[in-house]
C-alpha positions as CSV (number, residue, x, y, z in Angstrom):
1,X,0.0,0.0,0.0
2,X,1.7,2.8,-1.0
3,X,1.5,6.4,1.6
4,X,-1.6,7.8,-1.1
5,X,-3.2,4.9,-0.9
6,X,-3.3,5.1,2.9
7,X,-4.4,8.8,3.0
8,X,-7.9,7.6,0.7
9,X,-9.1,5.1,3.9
10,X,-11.7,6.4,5.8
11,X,-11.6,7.1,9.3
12,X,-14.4,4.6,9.5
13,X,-12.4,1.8,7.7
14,X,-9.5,2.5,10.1
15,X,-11.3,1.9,13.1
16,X,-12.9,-1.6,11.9
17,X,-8.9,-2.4,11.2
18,X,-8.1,-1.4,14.2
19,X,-10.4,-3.0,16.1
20,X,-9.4,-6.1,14.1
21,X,-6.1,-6.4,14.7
22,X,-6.7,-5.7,18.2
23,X,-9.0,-8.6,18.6
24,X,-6.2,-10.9,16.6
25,X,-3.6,-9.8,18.7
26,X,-5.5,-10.5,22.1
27,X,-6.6,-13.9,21.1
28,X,-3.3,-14.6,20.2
29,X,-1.8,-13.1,23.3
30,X,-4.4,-15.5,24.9
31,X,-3.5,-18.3,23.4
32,X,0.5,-18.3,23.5
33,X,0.0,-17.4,27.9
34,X,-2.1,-20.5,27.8
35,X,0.2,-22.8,25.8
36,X,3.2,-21.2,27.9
37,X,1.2,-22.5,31.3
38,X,0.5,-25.9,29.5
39,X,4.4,-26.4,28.5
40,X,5.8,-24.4,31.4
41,X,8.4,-26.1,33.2
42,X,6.7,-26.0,36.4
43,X,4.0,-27.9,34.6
44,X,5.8,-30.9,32.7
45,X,8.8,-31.7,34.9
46,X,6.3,-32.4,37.8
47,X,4.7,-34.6,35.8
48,X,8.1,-36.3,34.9
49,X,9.2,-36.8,38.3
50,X,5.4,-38.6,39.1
51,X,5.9,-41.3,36.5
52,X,9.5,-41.6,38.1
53,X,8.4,-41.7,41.7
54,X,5.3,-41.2,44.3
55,X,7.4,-39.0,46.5
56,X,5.3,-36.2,46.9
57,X,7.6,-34.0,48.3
58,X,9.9,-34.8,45.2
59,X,7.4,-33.8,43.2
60,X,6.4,-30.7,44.8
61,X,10.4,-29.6,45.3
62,X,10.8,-30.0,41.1
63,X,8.0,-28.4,40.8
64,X,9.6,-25.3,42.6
65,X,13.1,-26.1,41.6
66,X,12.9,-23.8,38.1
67,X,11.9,-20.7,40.1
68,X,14.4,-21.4,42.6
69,X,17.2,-21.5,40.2
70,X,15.6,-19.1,38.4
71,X,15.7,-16.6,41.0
72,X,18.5,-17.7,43.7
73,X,21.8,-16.3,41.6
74,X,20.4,-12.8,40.6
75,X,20.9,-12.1,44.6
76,X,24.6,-13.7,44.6
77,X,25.5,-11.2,41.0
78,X,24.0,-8.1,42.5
79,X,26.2,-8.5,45.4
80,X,29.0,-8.0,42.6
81,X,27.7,-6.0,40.4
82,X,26.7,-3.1,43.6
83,X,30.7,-3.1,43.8
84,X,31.4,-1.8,40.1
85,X,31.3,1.9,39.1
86,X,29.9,1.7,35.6
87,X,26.3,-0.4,35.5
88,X,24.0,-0.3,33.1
89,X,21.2,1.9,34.0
């Protein structure tokens, strides 16, 4: 579409565009959160672990085990990085 094509659309045809692609981009935000929460790691590994074992507590602690690792060695680098001059801001 070239730039005088785009100045002839209507204000009216812009909107029903725009509310278009807002509606595509919602479902598929929608859709890739609930495929994310289907295939998360905290989901399958779980999962894994029951066919390996009916520990419970095994279970749960894998299930916890991404965020934990996740999560634990930011505290051990910003102890570092609070030492250095130049940081990205």
């Amino acid at each position: 579409m070239t730039e005088s094509d785009a100045q002839v659309l209507s204000q009216s045809f812009r909107e029903r565009i725009y509310r278009r692609n807002f509606i595509y981009f919602l479902a598929d935000n929608i859709l890739f959160n609930v495929a994310m929460g289907i295939i998360s790691s905290t989901t399958v590994i779980p999962d894994f672990v029951r066919r390996l074992t009916d520990s419970e507590i095994l279970i749960g602690l894998f299930g916890s085990l991404f965020t934990i690792g996740h999560t634990l060695p930011q505290l051990f680098v910003a102890r570092v990085i609070v030492r250095h001059a130049r940081k990205k801001c």
